[in-house]
N, C-alpha and C positions, 0 to 999 in steps of 0.2 A: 477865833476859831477853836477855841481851846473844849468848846462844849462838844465839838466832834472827836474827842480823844477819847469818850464813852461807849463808841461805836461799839453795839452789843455782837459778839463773837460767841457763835453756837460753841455749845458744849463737846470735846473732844478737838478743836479746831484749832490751831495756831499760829502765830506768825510763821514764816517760813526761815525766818533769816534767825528765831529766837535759838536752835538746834535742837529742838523737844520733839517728842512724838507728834505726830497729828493728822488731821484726818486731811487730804487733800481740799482747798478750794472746788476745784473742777475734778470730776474725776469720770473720762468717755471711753467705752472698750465698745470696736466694732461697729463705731456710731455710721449708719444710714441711712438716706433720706432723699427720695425719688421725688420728681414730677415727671407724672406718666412714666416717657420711657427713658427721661435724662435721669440720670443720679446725678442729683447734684454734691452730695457728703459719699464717699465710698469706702464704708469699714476703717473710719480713723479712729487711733489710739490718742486720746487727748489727759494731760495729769497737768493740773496748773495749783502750782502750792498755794498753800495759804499767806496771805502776805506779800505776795510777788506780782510785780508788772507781766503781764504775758502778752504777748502779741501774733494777729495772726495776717499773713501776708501772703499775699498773692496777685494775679490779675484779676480781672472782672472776670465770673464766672466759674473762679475755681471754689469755691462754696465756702467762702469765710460766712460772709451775712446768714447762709443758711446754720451754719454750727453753732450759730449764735441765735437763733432765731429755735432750734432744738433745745437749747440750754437752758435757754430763759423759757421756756415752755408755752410759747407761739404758736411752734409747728409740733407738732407729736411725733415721737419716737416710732420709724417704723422697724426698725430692725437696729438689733446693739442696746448696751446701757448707756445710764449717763445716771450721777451722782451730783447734787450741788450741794456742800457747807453741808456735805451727809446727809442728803436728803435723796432719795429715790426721783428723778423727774417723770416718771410714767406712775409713780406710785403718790405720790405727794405733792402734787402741782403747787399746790394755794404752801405750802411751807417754804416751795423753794421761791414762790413771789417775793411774800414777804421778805426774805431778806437781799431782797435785788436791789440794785437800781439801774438802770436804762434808757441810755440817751441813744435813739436808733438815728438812721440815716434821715430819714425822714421829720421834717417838721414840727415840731410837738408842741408850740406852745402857742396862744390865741393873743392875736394881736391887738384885738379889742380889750383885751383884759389887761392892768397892769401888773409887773412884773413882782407887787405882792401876791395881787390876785392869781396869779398863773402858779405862783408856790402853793398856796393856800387850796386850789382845786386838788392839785398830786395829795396834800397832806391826807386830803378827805378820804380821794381814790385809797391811798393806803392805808384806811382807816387810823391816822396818829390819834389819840385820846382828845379830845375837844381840846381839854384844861392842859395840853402841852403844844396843841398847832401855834399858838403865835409864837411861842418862843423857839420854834423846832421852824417857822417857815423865816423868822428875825436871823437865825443860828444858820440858815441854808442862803440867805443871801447874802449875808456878811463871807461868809465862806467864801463865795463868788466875786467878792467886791462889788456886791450891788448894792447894799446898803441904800444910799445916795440917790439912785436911781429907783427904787422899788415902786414908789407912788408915780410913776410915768407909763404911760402906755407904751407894752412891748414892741407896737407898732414902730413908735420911735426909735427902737435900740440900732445899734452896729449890730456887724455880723458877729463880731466879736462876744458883742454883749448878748445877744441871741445864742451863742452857746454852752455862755456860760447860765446863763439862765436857765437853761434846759437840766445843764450839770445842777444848778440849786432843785430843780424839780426833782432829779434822779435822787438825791441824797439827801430830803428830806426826812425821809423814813432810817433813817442811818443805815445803810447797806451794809454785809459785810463783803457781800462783790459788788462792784460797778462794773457793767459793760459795757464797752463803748461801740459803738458800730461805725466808721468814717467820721472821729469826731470835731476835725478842725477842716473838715472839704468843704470849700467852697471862702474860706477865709485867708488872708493878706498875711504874711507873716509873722507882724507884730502881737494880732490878734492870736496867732498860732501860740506863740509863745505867751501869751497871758492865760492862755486856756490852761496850758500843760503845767506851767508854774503854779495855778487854783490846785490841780490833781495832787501833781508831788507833793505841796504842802501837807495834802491831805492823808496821803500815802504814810509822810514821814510821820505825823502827831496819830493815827490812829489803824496802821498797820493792815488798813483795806486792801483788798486785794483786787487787783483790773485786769480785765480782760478784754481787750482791743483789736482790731483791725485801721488799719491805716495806708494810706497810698506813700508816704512821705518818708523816703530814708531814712532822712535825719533823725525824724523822732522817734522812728522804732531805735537806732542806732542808740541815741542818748536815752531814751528815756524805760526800754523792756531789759528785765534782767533776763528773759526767755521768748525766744520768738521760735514756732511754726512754719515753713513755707509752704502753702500750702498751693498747690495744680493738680485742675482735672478730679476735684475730689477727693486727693489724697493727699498724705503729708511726705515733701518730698525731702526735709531736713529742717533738723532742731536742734536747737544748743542756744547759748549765747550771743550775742551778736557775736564777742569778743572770739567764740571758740568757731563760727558757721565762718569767720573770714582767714582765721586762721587755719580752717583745713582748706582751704580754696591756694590762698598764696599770702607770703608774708603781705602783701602790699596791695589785700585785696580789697573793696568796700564791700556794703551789703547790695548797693546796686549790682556789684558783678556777681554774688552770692546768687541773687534773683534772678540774671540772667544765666548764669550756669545752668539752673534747676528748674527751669520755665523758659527760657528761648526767648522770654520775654522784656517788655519793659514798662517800669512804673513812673508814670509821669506826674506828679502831683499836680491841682487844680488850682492856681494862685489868683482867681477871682476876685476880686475887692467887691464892698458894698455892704447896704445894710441888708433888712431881712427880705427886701427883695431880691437880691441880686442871692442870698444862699437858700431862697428856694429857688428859684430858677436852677440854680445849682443841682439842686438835693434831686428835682424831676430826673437829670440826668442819668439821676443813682439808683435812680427805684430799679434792679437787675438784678438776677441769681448773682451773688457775688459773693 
């Protein structure tokens, strides 16, 4: 994986963790965003450094999928800014694509194709240079540890291996954010953890920065250096895991964290199966979330 320690990082931008100047990863003032007469986003303030895991948490419907879906520039900014990797997103769409990648809730990869071929389409979509897609779509499955598997029809894969496949599609284009949107739902635990252990790798050798939502304690818990909670559209506490449990009670988790600040609770979906059983899954997900 050592060819993803290249990962190109706009100019002014930096690690978070290096102590230098820099321009934020994400940067939201005021961000809103209606259907019809629901808001679903309600005037949030979002800053996610460069370099850093950030996480965004909440129930169904408190508008993670949509602040993510504004960011990556899906839906259009109706009111408020947003800045990606210093790019304007109401001003600069096609800049701030380019340096994305995106693995949504939804289903992304074609089953009839193999899991070369499924790389190899993303390379085109993000226009990679001809003379660099095999080595750049070779360099996004080994990342993933598909190697092995690449000439097999996706059809065949695990759930497991179905997201991580998705993840080699997303980082083809070498991102300097990934965003995740629900990205181990509908997968069995083992799978979960092989997913996150591909990220982190990635995290640690080239200093990308993620942006997630997830239903799963655990892994916001272990794996965000900064989490959101977000309800009702708005953000209703941020910090650390370490620091969001520690203003609650010495001896609090994040699940009581969540339920202090939403009345609610997150049940994550331990599902097993291959790519049928996580779309079936994924159908459940399609919702303002």
């Amino acid at each position: 994986m050592s060819s993803f320690a290249d990962v190109d990082i706009p100019a002014g931008v930096t690690d978070a963790r290096s102590g230098g100047d820099h321009v934020p990863a994400v940067r939201a003032r005021g961000l809103t965003h209606k259907f019809g007469e629901f808001t679903a986003v309600d005037g949030i303030d979002l800053t996610v450094e460069a370099g850093e895991v950030y996480g965004l948490l909440g129930p169904n419907g408190a508008g993670k999928t949509t602040t993510l879906r504004v960011l990556n520039t899906l839906l259009p900014i109706q009111q408020g800014t947003a800045e990606v990797l210093g790019h304007d997103v109401s001003r600069d769409p096609m800049a701030v694509r380019r340096r994305l990648g995106y693995v949504p809730q939804q289903l992304s990869i074609e089953a009839a194709l193999t899991g070369r071929e499924n790389v190899s389409w993303f390379a085109r979509l993000f226009d990679v240079p001809r003379r660099e897609r095999r080595g750049r779509v070779a360099d996004a499955l080994d990342a993933m540890g598909l190697s092995d598997a690449a000439d097999r029809l996706a059809g065949t894969y695990s759930g497991g291996m179905v997201r991580r496949l998705e993840l080699a599609q997303a980082l083809v284009n070498r991102p300097a954010l990934l965003i995740l949107d629900e990205p181990t739902v509908g997968l069995d635990p083992l799978a979960r953890d092989s997913v996150w252990e591909r990220v982190d790798e990635l995290c640690e050798q080239t200093g990308m920065t993620v942006l997630l939502t997830t239903h799963y304690m655990e892994e916001a818990d272990a794996l965000c250096d900064r989490i959101a909670l977000m309800h009702l559209g708005t953000v209703r506490a941020e910090g650390s895991p370490a620091e969001l449990k520690a203003a609650l009670s010495p001896d609090a988790t994040l699940e009581d964290v969540f339920r202090h600040n939403t009345g609610g609770s997150l049940a994550g979906d331990t599902t097993q199966g291959g790519l049928r059983a996580i779309r079936s899954t994924r159908r459940t997900a399609r919702r303002v979330g």
